[in-house]
N, CA, C and O atoms as a printed pandas DataFrame, in Angstrom:
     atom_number atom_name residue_name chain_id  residue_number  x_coord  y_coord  z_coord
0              1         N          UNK        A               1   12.248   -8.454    9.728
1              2        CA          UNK        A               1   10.825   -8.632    9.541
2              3         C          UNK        A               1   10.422   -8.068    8.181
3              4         O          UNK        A               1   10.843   -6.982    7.783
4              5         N          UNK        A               2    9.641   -8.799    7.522
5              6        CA          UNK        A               2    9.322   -8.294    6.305
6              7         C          UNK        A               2    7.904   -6.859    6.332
7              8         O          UNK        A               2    7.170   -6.593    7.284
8              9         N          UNK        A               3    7.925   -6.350    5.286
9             10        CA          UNK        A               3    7.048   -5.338    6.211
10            11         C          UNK        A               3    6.337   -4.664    4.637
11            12         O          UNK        A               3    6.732   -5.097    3.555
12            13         N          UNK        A               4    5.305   -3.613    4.732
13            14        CA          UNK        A               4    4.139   -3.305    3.814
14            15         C          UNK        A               4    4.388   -2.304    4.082
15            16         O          UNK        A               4    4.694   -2.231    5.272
16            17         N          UNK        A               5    4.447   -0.965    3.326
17            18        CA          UNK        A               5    4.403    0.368    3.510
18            19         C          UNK        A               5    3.244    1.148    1.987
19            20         O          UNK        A               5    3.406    1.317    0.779
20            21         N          UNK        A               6    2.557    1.312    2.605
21            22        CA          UNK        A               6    0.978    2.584    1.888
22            23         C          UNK        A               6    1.331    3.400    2.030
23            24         O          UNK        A               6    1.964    3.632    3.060
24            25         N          UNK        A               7    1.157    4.220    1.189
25            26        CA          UNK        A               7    0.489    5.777    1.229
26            27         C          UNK        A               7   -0.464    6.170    0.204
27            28         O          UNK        A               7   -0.068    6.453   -0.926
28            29         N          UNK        A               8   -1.690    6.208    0.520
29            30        CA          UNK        A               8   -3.128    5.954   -0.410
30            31         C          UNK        A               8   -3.326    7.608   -0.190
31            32         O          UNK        A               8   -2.790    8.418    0.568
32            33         N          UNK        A               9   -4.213    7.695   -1.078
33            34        CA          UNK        A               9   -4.206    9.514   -1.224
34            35         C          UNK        A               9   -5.392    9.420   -0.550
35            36         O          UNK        A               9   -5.844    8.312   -0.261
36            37         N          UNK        A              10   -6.237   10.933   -0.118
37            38        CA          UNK        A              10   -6.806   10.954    0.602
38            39         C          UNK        A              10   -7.817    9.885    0.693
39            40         O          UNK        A              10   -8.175    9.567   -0.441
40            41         N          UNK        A              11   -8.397    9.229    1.594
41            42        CA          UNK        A              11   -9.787    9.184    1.540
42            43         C          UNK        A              11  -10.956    9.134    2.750
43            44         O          UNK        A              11  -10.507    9.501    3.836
44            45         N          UNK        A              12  -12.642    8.672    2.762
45            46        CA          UNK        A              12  -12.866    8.894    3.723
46            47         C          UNK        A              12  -12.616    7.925    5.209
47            48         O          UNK        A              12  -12.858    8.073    6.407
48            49         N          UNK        A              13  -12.118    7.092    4.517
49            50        CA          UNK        A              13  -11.444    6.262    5.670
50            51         C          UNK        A              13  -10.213    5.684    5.903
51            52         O          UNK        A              13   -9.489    6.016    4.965
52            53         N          UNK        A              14   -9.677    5.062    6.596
53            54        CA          UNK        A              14   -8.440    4.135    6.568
54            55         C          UNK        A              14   -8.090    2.950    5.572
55            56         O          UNK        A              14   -7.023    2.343    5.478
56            57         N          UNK        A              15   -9.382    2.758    4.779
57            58        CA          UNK        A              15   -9.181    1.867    3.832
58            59         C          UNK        A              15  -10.002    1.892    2.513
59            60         O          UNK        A              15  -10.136    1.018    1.656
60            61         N          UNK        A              16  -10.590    3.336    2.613
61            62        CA          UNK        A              16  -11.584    3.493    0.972
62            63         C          UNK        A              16  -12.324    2.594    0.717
63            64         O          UNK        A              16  -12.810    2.533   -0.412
64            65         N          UNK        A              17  -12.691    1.425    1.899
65            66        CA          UNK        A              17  -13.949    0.921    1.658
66            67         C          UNK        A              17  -15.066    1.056    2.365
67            68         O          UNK        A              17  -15.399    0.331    3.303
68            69         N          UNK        A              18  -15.844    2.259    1.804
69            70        CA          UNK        A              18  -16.970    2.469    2.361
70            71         C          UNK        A              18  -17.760    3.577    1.479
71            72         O          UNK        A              18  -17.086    3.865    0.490
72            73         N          UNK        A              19  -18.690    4.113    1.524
73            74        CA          UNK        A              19  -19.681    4.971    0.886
74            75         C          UNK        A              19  -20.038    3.605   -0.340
75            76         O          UNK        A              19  -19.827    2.397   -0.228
76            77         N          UNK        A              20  -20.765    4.547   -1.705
77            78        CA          UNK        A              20  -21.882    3.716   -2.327
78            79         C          UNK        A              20  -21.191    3.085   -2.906
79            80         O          UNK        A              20  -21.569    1.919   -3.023
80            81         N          UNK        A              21  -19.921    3.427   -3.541
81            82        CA          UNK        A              21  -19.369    3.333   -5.277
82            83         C          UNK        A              21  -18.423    2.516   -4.629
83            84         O          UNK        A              21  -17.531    3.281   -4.262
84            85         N          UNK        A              22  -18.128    1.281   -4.272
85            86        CA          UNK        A              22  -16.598    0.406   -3.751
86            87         C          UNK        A              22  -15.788    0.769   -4.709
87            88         O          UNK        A              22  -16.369    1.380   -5.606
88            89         N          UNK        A              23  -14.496    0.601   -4.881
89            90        CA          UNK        A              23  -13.635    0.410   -5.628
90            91         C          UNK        A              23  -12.772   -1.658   -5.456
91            92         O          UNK        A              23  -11.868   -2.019   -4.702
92            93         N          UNK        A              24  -13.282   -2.200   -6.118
93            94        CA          UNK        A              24  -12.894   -3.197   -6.116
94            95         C          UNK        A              24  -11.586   -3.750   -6.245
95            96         O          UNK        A              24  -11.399   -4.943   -6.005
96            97         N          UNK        A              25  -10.686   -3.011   -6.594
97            98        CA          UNK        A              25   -9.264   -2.716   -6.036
98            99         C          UNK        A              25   -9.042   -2.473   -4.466
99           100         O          UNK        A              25   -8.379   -3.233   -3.761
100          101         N          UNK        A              26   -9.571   -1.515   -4.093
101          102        CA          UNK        A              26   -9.806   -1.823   -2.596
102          103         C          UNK        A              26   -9.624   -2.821   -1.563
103          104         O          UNK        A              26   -8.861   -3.158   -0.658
104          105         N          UNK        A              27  -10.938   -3.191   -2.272
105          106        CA          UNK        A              27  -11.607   -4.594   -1.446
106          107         C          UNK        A              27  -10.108   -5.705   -1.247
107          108         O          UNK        A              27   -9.605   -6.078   -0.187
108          109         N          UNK        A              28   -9.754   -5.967   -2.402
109          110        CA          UNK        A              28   -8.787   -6.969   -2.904
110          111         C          UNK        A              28   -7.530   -6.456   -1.921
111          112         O          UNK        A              28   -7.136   -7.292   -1.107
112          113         N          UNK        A              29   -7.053   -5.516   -1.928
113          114        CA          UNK        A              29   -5.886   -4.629   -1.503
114          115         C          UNK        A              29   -5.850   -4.694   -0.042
115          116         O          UNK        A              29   -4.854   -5.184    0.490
116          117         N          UNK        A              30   -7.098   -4.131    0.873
117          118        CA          UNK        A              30   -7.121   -4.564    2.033
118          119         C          UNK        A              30   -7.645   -6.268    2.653
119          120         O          UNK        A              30   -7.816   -6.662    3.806
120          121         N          UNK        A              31   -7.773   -6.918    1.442
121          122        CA          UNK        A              31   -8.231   -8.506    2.098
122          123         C          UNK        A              31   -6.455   -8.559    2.095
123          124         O          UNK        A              31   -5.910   -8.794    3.173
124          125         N          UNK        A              32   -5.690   -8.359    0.994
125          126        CA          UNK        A              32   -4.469   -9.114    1.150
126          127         C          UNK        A              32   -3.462   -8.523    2.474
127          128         O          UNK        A              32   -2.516   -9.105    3.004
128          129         N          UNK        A              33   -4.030   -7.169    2.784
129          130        CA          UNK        A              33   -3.367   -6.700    4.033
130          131         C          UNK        A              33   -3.565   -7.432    4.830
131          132         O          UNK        A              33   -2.771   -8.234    5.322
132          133         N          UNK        A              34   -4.802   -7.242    5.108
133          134        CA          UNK        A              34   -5.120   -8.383    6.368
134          135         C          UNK        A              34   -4.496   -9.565    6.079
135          136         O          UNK        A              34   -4.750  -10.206    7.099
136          137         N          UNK        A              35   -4.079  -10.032    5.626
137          138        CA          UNK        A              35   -3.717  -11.747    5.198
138          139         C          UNK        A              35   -2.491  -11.370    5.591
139          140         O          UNK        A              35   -2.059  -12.055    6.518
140          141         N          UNK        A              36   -1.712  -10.437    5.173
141          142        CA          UNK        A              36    0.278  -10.142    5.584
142          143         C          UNK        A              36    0.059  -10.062    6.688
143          144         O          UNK        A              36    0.668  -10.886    7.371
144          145         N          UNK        A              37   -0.923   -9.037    7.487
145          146        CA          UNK        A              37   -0.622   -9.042    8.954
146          147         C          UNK        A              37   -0.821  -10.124    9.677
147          148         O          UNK        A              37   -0.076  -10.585   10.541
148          149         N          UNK        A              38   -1.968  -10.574    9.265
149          150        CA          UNK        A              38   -2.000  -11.701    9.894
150          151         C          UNK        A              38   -1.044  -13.323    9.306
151          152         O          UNK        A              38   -1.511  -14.453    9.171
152          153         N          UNK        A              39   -0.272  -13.060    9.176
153          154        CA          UNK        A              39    1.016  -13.963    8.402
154          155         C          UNK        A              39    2.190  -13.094    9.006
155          156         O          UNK        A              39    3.322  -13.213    8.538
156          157         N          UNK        A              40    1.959  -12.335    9.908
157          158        CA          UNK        A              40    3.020  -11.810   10.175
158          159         C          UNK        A              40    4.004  -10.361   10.054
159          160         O          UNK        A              40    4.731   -9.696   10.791
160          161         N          UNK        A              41    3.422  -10.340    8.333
161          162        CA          UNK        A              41    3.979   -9.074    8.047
162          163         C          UNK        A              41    4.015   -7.607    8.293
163          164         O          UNK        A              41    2.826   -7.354    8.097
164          165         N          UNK        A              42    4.592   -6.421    8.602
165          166        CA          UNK        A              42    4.620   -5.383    9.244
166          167         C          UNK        A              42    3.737   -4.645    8.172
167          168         O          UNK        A              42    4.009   -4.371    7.003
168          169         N          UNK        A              43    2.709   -4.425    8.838
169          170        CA          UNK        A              43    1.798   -3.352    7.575
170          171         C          UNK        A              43    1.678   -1.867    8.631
171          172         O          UNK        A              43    1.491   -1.651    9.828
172          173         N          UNK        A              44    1.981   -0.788    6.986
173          174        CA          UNK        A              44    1.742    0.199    7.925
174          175         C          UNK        A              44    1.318    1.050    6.171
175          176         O          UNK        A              44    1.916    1.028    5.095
176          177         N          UNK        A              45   -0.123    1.799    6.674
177          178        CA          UNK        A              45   -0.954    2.235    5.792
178          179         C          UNK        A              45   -1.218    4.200    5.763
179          180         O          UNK        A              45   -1.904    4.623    6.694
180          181         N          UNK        A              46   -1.046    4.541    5.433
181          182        CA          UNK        A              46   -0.771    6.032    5.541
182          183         C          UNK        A              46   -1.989    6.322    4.648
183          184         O          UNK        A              46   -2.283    5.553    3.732
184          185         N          UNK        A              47   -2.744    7.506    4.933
185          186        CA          UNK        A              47   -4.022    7.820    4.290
186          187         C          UNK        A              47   -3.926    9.408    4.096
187          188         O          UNK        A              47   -4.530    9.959    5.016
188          189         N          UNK        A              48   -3.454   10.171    3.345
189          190        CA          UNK        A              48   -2.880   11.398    2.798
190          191         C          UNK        A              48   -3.833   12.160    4.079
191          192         O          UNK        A              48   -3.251   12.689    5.026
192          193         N          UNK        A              49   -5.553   12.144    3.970
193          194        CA          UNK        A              49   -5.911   13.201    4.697
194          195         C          UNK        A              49   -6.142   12.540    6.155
195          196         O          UNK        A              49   -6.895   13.047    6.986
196          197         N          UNK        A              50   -5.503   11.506    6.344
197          198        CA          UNK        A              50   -5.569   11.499    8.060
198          199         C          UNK        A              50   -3.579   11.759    8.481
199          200         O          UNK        A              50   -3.203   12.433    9.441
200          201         N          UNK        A              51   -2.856   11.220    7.742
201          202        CA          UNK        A              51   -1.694   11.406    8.200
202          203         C          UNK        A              51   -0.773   12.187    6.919
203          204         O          UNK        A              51    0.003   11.412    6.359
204          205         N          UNK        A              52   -0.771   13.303    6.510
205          206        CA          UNK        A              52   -0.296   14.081    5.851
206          207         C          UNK        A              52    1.289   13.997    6.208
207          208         O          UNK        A              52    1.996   13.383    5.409
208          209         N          UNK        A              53    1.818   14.508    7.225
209          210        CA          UNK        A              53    2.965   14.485    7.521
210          211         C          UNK        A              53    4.259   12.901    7.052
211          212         O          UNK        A              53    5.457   12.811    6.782
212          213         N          UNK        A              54    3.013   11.875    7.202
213          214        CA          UNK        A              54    4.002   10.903    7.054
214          215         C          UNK        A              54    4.464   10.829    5.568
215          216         O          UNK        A              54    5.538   10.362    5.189
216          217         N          UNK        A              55    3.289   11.470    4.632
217          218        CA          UNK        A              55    4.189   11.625    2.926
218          219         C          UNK        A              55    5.387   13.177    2.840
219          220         O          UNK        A              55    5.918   13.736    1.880
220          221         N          UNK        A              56    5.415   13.351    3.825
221          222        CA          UNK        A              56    6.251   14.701    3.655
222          223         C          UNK        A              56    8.088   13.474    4.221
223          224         O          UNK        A              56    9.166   13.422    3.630
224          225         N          UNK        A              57    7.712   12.866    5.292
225          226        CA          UNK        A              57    8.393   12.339    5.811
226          227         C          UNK        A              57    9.221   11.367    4.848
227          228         O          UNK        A              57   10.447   11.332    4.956
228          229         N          UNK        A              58    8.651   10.693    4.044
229          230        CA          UNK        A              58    9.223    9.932    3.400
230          231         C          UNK        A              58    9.452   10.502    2.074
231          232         O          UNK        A              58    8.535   10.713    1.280
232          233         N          UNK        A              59   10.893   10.791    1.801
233          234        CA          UNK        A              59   11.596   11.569    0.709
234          235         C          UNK        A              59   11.062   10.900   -0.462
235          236         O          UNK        A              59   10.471   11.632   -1.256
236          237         N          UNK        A              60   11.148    9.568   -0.761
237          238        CA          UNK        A              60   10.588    9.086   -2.227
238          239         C          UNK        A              60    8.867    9.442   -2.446
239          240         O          UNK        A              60    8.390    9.950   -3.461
240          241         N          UNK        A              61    8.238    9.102   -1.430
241          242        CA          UNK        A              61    6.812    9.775   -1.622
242          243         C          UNK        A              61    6.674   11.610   -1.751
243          244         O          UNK        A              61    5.892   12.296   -2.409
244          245         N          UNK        A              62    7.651   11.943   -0.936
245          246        CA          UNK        A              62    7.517   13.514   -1.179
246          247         C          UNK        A              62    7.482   14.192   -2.431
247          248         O          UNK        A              62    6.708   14.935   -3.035
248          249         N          UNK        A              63    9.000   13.483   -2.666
249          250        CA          UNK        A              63    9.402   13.612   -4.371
250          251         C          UNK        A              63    8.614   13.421   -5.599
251          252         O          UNK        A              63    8.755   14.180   -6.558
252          253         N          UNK        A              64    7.798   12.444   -5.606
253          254        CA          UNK        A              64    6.760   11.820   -6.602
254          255         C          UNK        A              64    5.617   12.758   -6.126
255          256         O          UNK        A              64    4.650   12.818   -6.886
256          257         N          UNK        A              65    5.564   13.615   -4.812
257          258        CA          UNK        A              65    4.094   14.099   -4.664
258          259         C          UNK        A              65    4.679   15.639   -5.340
259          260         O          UNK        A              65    3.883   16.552   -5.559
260          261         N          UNK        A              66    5.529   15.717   -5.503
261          262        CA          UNK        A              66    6.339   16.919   -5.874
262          263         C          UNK        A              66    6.237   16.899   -7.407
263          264         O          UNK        A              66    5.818   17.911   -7.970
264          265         N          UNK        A              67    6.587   15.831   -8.112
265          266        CA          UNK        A              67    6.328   15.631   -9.848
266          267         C          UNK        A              67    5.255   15.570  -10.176
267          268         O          UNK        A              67    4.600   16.395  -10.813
268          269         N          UNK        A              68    4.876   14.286   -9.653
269          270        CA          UNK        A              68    3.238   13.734  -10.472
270          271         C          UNK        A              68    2.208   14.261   -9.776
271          272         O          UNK        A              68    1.106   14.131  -10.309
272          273         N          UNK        A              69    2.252   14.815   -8.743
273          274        CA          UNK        A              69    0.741   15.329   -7.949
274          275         C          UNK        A              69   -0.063   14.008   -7.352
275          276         O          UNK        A              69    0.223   12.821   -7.508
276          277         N          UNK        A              70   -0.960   14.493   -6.752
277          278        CA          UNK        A              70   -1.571   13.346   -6.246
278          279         C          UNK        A              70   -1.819   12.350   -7.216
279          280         O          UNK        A              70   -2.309   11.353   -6.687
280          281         N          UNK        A              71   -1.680   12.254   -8.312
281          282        CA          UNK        A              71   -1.606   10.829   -9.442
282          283         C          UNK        A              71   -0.420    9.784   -8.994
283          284         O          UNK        A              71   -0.273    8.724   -9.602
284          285         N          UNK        A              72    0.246   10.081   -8.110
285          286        CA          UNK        A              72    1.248    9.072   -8.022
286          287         C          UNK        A              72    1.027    7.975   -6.748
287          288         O          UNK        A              72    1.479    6.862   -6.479
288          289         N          UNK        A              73    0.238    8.760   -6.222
289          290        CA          UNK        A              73   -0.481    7.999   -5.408
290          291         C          UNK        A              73   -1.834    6.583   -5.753
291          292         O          UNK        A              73   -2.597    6.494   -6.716
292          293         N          UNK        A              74   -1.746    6.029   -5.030
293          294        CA          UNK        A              74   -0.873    5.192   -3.610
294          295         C          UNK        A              74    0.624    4.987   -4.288
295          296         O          UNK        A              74    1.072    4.694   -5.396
296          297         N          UNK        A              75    1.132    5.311   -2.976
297          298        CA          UNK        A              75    2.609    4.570   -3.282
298          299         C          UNK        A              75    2.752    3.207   -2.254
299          300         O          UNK        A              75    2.348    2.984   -1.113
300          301         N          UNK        A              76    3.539    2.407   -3.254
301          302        CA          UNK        A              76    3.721    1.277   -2.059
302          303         C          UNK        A              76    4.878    0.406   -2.080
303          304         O          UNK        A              76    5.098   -0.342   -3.032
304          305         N          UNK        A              77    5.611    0.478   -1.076
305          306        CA          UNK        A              77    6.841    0.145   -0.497
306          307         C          UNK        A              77    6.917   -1.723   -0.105
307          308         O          UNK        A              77    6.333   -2.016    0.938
308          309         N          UNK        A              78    7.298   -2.401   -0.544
309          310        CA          UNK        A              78    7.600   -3.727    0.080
310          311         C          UNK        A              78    9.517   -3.922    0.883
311          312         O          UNK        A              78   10.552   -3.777    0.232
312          313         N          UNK        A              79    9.454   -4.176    1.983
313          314        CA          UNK        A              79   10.184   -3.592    2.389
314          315         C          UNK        A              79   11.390   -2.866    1.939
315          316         O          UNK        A              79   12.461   -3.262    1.479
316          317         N          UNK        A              80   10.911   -1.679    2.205
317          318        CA          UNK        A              80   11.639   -0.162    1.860
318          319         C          UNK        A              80   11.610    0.016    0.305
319          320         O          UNK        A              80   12.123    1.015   -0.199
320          321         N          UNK        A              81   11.016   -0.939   -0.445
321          322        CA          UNK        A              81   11.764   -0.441   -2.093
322          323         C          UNK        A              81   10.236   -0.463   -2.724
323          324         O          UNK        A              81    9.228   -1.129   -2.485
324          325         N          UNK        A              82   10.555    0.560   -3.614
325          326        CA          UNK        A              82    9.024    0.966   -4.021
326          327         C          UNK        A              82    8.783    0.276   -5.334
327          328         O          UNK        A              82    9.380    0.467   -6.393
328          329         N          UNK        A              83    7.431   -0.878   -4.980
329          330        CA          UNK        A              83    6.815   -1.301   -6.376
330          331         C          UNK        A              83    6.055   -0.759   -7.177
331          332         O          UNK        A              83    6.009   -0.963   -8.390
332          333         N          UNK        A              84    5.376    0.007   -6.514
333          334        CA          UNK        A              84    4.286    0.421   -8.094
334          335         C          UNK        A              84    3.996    2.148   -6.973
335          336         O          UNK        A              84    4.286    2.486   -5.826
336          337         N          UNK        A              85    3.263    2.822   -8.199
337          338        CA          UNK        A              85    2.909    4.108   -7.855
338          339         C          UNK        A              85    1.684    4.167   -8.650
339          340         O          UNK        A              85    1.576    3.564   -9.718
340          341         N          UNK        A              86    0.818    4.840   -8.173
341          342        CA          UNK        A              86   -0.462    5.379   -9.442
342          343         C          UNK        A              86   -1.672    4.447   -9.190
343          344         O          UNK        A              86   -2.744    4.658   -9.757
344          345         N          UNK        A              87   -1.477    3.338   -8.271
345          346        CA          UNK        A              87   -2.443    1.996   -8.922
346          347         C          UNK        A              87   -2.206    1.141   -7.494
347          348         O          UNK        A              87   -1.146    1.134   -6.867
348          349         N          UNK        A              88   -3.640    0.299   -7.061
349          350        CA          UNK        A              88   -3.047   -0.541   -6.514
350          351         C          UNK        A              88   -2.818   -2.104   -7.229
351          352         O          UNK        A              88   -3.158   -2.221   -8.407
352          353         N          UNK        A              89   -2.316   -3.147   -6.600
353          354        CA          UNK        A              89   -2.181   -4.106   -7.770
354          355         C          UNK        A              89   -3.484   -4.906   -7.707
355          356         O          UNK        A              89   -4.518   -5.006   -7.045
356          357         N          UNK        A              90   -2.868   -5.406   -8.743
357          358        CA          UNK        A              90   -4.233   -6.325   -9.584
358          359         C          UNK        A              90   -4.120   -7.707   -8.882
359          360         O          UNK        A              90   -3.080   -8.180   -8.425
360          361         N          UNK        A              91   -5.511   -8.354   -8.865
361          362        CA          UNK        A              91   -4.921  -10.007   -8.166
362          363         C          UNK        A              91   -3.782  -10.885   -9.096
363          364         O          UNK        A              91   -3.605  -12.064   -8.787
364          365         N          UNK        A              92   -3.426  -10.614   -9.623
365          366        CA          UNK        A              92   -2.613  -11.425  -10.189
366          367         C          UNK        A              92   -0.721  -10.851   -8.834
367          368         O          UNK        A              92    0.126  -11.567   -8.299
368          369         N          UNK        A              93   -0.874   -9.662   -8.854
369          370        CA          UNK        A              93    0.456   -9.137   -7.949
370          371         C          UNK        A              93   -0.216   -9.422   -6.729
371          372         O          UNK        A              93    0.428  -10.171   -5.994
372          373         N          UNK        A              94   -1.689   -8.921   -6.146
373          374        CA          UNK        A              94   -1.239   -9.374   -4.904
374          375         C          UNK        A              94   -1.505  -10.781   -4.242
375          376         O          UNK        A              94   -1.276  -10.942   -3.043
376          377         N          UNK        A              95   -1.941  -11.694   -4.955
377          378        CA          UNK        A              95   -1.174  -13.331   -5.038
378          379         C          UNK        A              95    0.253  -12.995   -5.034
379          380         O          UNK        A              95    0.810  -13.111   -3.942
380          381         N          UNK        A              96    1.061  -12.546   -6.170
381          382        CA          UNK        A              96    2.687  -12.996   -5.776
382          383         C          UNK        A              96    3.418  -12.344   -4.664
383          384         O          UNK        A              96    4.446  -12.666   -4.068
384          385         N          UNK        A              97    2.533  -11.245   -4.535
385          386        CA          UNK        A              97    3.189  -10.951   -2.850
386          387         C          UNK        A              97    2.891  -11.232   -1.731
387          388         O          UNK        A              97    3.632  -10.979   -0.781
388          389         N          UNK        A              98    1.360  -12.007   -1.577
389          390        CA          UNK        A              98    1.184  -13.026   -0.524
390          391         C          UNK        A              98    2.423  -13.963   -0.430
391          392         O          UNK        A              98    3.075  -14.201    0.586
392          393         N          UNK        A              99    2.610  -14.416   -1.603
393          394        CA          UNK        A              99    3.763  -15.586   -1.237
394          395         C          UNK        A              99    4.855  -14.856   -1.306
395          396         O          UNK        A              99    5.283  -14.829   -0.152
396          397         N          UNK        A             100    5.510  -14.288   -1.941
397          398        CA          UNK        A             100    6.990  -13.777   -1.456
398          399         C          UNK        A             100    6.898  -12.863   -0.385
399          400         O          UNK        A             100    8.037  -12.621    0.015
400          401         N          UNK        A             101    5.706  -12.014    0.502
401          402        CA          UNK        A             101    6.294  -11.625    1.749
402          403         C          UNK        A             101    5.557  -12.889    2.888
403          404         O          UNK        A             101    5.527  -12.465    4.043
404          405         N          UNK        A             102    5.121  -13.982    2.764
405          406        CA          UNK        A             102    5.073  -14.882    3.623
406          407         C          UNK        A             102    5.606  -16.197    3.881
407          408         O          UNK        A             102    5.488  -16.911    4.876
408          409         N          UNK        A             103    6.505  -16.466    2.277
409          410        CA          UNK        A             103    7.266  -17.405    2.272
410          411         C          UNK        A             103    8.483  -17.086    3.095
411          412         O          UNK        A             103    8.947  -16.010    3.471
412          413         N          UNK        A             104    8.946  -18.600    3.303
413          414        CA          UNK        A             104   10.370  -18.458    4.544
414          415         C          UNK        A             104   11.231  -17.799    4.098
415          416         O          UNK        A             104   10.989  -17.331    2.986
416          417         N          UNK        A             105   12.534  -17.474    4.701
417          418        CA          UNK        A             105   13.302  -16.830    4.088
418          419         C          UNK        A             105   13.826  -17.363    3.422
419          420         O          UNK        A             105   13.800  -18.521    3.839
420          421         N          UNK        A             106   14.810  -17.280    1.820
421          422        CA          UNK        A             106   15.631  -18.232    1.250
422          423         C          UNK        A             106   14.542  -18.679    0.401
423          424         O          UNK        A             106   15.029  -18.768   -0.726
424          425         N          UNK        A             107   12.998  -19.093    0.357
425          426        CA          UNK        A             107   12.925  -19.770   -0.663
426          427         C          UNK        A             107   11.884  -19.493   -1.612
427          428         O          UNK        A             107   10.927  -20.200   -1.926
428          429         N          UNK        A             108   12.434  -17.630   -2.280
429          430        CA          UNK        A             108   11.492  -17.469   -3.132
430          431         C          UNK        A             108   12.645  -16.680   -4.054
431          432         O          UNK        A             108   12.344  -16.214   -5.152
């Protein structure tokens, strides 16, 4: 199964969209979640101040929370291998990962 792995640094919710100031990265970031899950893909979203333990848990997030400090955050994993740190992506990446984690297997 193809699968989504977050770890967004703290915020006040499960998806940093809410209070006055959006972050329009956000917005974009959780529409394309919803679109993997619902396509199938295994999303699993870690939010520093609701699940702390799970960045301790995962040695490559530990490590980077260990160098860069919370700047390295979000980290994000497409299955198991880490694409970007610091940032979430821009629509231009998360278009190409709509299609390469929902295309069939073999043809991307």
């Amino acid at each position: 199964m193809k699968a989504i792995q977050v770890y967004d640094p703290a915020m006040c919710c499960s998806t940093g969209i809410c209070g006055t100031e959006i972050d329009p990265a956000l917005v974009r970031f959780a529409a394309l979640l919803k679109k993997l899950s619902a396509a199938g893909v295994q999303v699993q979203r870690h939010n520093l101040g609701q699940r702390p333990l799970e960045f301790v848990l995962n040695r490559t997030v530990k490590a980077l929370l260990e160098t860069d400090g919370k700047e390295a955050l979000p980290v994000i994993f497409l299955d198991g291998v880490m694409q970007m740190k610091g940032r979430y992506p821009t629509e231009a990446e998360c278009a190409e990962w709509l299609l390469r984690l929902t295309a069939p297997e073999g043809s991307v």
